[in-house]
TORKE-620980 format. One record per residue (C-alpha): residue in one letter; x, y, z. Coordinates in steps of 0.1 Angstrom, whole numbers, padded with zeros to 4 digits, always signed. Layout:
// TORKE-620980
AXYZ/...
***
This chain:
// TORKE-620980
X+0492-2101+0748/X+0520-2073+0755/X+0545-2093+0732/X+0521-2091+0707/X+0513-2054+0709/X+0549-2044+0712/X+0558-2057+0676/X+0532-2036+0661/X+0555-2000+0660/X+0579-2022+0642/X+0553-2032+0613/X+0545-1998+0610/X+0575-1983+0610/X+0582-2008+0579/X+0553-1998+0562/X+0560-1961+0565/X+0594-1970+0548/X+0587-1989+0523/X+0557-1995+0501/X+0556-2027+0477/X+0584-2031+0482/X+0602-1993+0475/X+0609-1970+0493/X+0589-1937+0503/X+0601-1906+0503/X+0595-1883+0533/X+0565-1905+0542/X+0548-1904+0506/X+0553-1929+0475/X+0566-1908+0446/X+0547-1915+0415/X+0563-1893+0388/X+0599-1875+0392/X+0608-1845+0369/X+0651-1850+0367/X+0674-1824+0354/X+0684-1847+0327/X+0721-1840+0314/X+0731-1875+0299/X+0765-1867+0322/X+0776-1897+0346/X+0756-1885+0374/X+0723-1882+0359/X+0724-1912+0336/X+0725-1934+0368/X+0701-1915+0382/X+0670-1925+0361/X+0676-1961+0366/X+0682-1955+0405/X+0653-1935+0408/X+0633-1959+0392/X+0643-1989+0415/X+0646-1967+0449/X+0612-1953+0449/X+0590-1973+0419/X+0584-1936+0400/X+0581-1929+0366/X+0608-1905+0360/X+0607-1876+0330/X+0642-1868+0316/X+0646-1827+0314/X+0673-1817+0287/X+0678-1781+0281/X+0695-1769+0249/X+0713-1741+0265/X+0747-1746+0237/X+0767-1775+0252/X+0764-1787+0210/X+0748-1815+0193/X+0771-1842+0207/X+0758-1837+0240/X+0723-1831+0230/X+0716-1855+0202/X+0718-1887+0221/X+0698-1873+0251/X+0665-1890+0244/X+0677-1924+0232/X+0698-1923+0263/X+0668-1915+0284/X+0648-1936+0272/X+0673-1966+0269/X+0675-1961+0313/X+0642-1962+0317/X+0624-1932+0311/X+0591-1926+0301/X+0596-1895+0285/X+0630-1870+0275/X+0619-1837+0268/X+0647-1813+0254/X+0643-1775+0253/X+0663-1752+0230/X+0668-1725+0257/X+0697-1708+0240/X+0684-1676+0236/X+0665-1674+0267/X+0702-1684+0281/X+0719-1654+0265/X+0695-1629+0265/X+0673-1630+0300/X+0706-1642+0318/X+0739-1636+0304/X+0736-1602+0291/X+0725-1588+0322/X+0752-1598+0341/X+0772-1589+0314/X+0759-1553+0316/X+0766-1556+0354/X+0802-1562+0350/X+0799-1595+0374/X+0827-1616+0382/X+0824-1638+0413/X+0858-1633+0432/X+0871-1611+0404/X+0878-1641+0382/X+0851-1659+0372/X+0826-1655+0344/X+0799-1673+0364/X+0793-1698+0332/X+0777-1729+0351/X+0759-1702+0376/X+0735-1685+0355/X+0727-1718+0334/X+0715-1736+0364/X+0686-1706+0368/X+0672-1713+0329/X+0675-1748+0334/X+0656-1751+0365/X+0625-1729+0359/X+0615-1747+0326/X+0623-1780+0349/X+0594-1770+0374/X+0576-1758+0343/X+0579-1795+0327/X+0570-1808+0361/X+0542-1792+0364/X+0532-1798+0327/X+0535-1836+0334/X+0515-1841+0363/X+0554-1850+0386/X+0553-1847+0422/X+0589-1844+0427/X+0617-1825+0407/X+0653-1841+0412/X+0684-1832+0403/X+0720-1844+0396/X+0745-1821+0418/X+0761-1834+0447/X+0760-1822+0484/X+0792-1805+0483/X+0789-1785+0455/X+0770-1749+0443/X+0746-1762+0416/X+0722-1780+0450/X+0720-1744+0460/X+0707-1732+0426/X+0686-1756+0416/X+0667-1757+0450/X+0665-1718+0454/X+0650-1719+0420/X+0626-1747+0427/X+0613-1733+0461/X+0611-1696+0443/X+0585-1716+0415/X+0570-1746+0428/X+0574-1750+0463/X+0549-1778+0467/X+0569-1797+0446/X+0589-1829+0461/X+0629-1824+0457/X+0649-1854+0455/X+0687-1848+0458/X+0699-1882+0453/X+0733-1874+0463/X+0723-1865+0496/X+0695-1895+0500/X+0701-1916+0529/X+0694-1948+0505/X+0718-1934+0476/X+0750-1951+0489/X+0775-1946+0459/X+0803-1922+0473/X+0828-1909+0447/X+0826-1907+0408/X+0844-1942+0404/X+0817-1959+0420/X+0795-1938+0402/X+0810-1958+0369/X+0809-1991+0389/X+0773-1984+0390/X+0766-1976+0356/X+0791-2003+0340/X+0767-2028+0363/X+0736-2018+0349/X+0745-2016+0316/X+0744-1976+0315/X+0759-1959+0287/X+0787-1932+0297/X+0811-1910+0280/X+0835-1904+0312/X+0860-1932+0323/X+0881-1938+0351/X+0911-1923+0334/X+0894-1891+0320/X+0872-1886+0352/X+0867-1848+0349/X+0835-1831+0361/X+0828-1809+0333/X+0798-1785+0320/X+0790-1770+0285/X+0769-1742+0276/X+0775-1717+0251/X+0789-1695+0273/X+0813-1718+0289/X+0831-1750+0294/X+0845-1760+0329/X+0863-1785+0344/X+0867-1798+0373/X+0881-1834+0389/X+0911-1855+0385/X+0945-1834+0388/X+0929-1804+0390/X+0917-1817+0427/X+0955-1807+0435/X+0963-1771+0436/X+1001-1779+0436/X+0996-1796+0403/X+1007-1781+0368/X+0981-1794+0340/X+0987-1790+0300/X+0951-1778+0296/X+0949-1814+0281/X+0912-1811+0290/X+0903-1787+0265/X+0877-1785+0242/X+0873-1755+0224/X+0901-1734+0236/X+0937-1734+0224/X+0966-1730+0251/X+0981-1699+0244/X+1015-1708+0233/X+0995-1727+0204/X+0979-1696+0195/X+0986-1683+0162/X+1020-1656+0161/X+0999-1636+0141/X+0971-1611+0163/X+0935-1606+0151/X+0910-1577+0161/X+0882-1581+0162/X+0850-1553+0168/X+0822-1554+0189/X+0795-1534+0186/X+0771-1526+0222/X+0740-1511+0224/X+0728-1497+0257/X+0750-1525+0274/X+0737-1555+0253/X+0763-1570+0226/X+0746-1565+0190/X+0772-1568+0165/X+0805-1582+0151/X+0829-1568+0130/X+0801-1547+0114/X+0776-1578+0110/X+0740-1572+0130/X+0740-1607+0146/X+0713-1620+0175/X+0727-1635+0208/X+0732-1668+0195/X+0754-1663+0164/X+0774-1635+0181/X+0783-1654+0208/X+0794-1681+0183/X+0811-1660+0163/X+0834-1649+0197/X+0837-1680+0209/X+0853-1692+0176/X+0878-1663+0174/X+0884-1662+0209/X+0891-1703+0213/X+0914-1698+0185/X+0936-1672+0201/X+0939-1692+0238/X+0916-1659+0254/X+0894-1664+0281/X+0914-1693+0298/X+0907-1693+0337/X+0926-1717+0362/X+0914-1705+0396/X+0910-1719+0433/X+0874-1702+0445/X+0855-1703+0474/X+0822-1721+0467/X+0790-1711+0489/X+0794-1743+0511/X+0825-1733+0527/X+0853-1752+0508/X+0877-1742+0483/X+0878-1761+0451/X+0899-1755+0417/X+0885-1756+0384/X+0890-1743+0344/X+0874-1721+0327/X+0873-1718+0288/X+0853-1689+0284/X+0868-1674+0252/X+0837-1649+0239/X+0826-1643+0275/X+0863-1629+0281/X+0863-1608+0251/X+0826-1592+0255/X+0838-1585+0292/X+0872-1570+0283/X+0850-1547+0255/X+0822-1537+0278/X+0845-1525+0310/X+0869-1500+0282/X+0835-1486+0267/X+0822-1479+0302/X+0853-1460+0310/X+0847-1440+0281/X+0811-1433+0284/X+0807-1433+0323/X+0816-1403+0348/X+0839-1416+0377/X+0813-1417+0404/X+0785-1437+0386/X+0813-1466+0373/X+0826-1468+0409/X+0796-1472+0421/X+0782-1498+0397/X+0819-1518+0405/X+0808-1521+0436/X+0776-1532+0426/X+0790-1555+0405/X+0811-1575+0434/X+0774-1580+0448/X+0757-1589+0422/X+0781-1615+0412/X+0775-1629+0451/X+0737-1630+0442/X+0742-1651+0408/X+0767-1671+0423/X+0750-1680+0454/X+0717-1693+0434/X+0694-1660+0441/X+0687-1653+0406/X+0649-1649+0413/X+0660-1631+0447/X+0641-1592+0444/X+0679-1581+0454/X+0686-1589+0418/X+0657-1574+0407/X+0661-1544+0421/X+0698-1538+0411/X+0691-1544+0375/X+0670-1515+0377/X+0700-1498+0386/X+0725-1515+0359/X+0701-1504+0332/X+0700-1468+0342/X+0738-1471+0336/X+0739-1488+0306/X+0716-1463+0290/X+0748-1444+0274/X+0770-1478+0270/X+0766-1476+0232/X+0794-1476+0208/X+0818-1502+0192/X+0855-1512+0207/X+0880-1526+0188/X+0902-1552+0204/X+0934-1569+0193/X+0940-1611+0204/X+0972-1620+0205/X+0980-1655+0224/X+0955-1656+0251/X+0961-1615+0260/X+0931-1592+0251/X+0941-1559+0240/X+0925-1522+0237/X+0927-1512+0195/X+0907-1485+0196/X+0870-1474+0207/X+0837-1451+0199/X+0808-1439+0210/X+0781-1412+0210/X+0783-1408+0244/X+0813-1405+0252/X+0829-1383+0280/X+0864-1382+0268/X+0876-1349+0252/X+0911-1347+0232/X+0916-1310+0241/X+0906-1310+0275/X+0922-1337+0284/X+0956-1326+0270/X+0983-1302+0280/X+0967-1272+0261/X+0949-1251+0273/X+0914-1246+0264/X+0887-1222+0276/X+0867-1247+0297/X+0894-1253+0313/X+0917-1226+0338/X+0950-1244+0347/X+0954-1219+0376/X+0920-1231+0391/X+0939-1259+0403/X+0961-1241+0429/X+0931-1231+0447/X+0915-1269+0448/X+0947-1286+0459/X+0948-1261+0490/X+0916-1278+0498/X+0922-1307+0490/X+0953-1308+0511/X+0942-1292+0540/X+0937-1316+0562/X+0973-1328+0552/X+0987-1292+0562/X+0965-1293+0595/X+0982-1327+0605/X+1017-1316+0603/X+1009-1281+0619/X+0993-1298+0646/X+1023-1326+0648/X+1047-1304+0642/X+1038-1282+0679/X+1050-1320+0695/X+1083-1332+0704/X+1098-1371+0692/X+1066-1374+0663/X+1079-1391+0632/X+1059-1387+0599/
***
């Protein structure tokens, strides 16, 4: 009688891990999973894997978001060829730009002083219409492609608890039955069932496309010490194959927010396109960098952000000419943390929130049009205008002018330096003091 009773934990510790023979996730059988569908290696194994691991039905979730049609046009038959039920693609490009770029655009973010946070703000867009699919299909789960060592777990999953928190998340690369364990065997995987790919052994970079950015990562670029030939390209030109002629080129701003080109009223979309064309071509925006991701380890990557760096480069020289020194300080500062905030995955934190409040109270005067000059990969000041501007030609020359009493100044520098004076009187009364 007690050998019989002692195999009966056993049973039921195999029924609580598998179910008909797949297995159940946290204790439950997953019946439909909502994946971030990019048609990338990751995620094209991970419809069929899903699929066999847990018995789901699994939508595909493709958003639009620029990467271009080559990426996007094959997503459903792709999808659907792994074993999908259903590949829904969103065109979220102006959602993208508008409601995510452009206001950390107006906030002068760059995580680490470098990057132009490309792949950060994407994963934010692409996530909330994910949970929004999800919920819209009836899924139980929402899953996603990034790996355990990386950033984009972080922003998907702060996104997905922000929206949906009763939502199952499957992480597949951090699934204790997902047992492939580097992007060869990732291939391996996909070569054995039968899985299309556009990635090989020999071109094994990690990239990702939006109409911001492109960035790679992967392969030599895993070794600092390395020099590459920006053979991974694809938009951006390396400088020294830039043309040896410059081009200018003028943006026009509007409280902040980009809203023209060379004269032309464009919307987010083409003006971004139009930058990114004239920007490629010159070898701007080109970003090789070591940075520290949010997990704790250092990793390398390229950037090709070629309008990005020019709408940057334009909107910092029209808020020095249109902000007083104490505000643009202040919104640098602000702009180290806001960068943090995007970086990090808190895009739907109330921290971000509540500095854009403050972001737009700045941008309120950052109207005018700059002129820039592109000359093999440099960006260069050509000239700049605006309404508001703060800069006067004759007080800020070496005339003098009636608001402005050059004697005053002898007077505010014996302030000024007082404490200065005090020190050395005070130093001065001891013996062996070097200053």
């Amino acid at each position: 009688m007690q050998a019989k009773k002692s195999t009966k934990p056993a049973s039921r510790k195999v029924a609580a891990e598998s179910e008909g023979g797949f297995k159940l996730f946290n204790g439950k059988r997953l019946k439909k999973v909502c994946l971030a569908y990019s048609g990338g290696l990751d995620t094209s194994i991970m419809i069929t894997w899903l699929k066999e691991t847990y018995g789901c039905e699994v939508v595909a979730f493709a958003a639009d978001v620029g990467q271009g049609k080559v990426e996007t046009a094959p997503l459903m038959r792709k999808a659907k060829a792994t074993g999908a039920v259903k590949c829904i693609v969103k065109d979220l490009r102006q959602e993208f730009l508008e409601e995510y770029v452009w206001p950390t655009l107006r906030a002068g973010a760059k995580y680490e002083s470098v990057y132009l946070l490309g792949t950060s703000f994407a994963r934010p867009v692409i996530a909330k219409h994910q949970v929004l699919t999800a919920l819209a299909e009836g899924c139980d789960a929402v899953a996603h492609g990034a790996t355990g060592k990386g950033n984009d777990q972080v922003r998907f999953e702060l996104t997905f608890q922000a929206m949906a928190p009763q939502l199952a998340i499957v992480a597949p690369w951090k699934d204790p039955n997902w047992k492939i364990t580097s992007r060869e065997e990732a291939i391996d995987y996909a070569e054995a069932k039968g899985i299309e790919l556009t990635v090989t052994k020999k071109k094994i970079y990690s990239e990702d496309a939006n109409l911001w950015h492109v960035s790679h990562e992967g392969g030599k670029l895993e070794y600092p010490s390395k020099e590459h030939g920006f053979e991974m390209l694809r938009w951006t030109v390396p400088p020294e194959q830039a043309p040896a002629r410059a081009e200018y080129v003028t943006v026009e701003f509007h409280k902040g927010t980009p809203v023209g080109v060379n004269g032309r009223k464009l919307d987010a979309v083409a003006l971004l396109e139009a930058l990114n064309k004239v920007g490629a071509k010159h070898g701007v925006g080109l970003v090789d960098m070591v940075e520290n991701r949010l997990v704790g380890m250092k990793s390398r990557g390229v950037y090709e952000t070629p309008g990005g760096a020019i709408l940057y480069a334009a909107h910092e020289w029209l808020e020095q000419l249109v902000l007083d020194r104490d505000t643009l300080r202040e919104k640098r500062r602000t702009a180290d943390v806001y960068a943090d905030i995007v970086y990090d995955g808190r895009w739907f934190a109330p921290l971000r929130q509540a500095l854009d409040a403050f972001v737009n109270e700045t941008q309120k005067v950052v109207t005018g049009s700059v002129k820039l000059k592109l000359y093999k990969g440099n960006i260069l000041l050509a000239g700049m205008d605006s309404p508001w501007s703060l800069y006067d030609p004759h007080l800020g020359g070496f005339s003098d002018v009636p608001t402005y009493d050059q004697k005053d100044a002898m007077g505010f520098i014996r302030c000024y330096g007082l404490p200065m004076k005090v020190r050395h009187l005070m130093l001065g009364k001891k013996t062996n003091v070097k200053f």
